[in-house]
TIMIMI-973059 format. One record per residue (C-alpha): x, z, y. Coordinates in Angstrom, 1 decimal. Last residue first. Layout:
REM TIMIMI-973059
pt east:X, up:Z, north:Y
...
***
This chain:
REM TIMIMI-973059
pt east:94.9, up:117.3, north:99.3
pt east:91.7, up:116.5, north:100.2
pt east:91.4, up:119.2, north:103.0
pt east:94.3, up:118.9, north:104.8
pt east:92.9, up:116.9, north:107.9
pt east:90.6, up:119.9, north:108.4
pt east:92.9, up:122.3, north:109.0
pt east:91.4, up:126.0, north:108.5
pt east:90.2, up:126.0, north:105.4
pt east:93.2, up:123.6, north:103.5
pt east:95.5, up:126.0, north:105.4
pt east:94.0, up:129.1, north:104.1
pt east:94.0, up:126.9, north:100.6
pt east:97.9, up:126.2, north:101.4
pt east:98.7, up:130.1, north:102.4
pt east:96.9, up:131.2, north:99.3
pt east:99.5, up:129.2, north:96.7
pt east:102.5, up:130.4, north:99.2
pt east:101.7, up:134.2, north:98.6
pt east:101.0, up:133.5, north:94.2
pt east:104.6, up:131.6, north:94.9
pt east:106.7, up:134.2, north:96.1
pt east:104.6, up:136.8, north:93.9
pt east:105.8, up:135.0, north:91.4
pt east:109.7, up:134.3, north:92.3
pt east:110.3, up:137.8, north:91.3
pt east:109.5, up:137.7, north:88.1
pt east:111.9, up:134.7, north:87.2
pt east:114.3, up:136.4, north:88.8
pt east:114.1, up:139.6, north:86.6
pt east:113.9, up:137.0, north:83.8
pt east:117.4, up:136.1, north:84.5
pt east:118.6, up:139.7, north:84.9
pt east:117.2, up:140.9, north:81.5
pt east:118.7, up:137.7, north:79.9
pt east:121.8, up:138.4, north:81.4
pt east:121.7, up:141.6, north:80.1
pt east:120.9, up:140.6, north:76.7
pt east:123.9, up:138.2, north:76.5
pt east:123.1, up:135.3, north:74.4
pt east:121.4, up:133.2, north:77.8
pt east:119.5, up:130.4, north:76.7
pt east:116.1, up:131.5, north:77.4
pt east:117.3, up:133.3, north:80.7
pt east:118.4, up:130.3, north:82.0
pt east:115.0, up:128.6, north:81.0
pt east:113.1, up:131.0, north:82.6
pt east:115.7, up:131.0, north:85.8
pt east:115.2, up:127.9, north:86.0
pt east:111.4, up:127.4, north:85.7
pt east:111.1, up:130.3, north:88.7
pt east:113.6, up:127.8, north:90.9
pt east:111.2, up:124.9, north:90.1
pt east:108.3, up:126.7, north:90.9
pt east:110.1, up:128.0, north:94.1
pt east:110.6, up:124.1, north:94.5
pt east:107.5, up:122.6, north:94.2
pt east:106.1, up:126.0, north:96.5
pt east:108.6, up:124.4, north:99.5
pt east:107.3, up:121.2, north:98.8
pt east:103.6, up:122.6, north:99.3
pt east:104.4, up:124.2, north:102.4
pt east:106.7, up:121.1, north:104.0
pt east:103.8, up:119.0, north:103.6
pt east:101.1, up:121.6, north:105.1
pt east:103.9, up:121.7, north:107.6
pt east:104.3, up:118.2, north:108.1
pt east:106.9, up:115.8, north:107.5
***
């Protein structure tokens, strides 16, 4: 697997994890568990916004990756 590979799984999954912890905190009756939930969720945005712009820098940079 490459790294541009390994990149864009690894932002599958931080989607994922953000998804989880939305739905988590949908379903959660305690209100603090929600709050902590959705915490997560937030957090896991600028994770991926960060890994979004390393894939185009990669897509400008590497030829080979640029019609993915």
């Amino acid at each position: 697997m490459t790294v541009f590979a390994n990149v864009q799984a690894t932002m599958a999954n931080a989607k994922g994890i953000s998804a989880a912890f939305s739905d988590l905190a949908l379903k959660s009756t305690d209100e603090a568990t929600k709050m902590i939930f959705h915490e997560c969720m937030m957090e896991m945005e600028p994770v991926i916004t960060d890994l979004r712009a390393r894939i185009e820098r990669m897509k400008l940079e590497e030829l080979q990756y640029r019609k993915s």
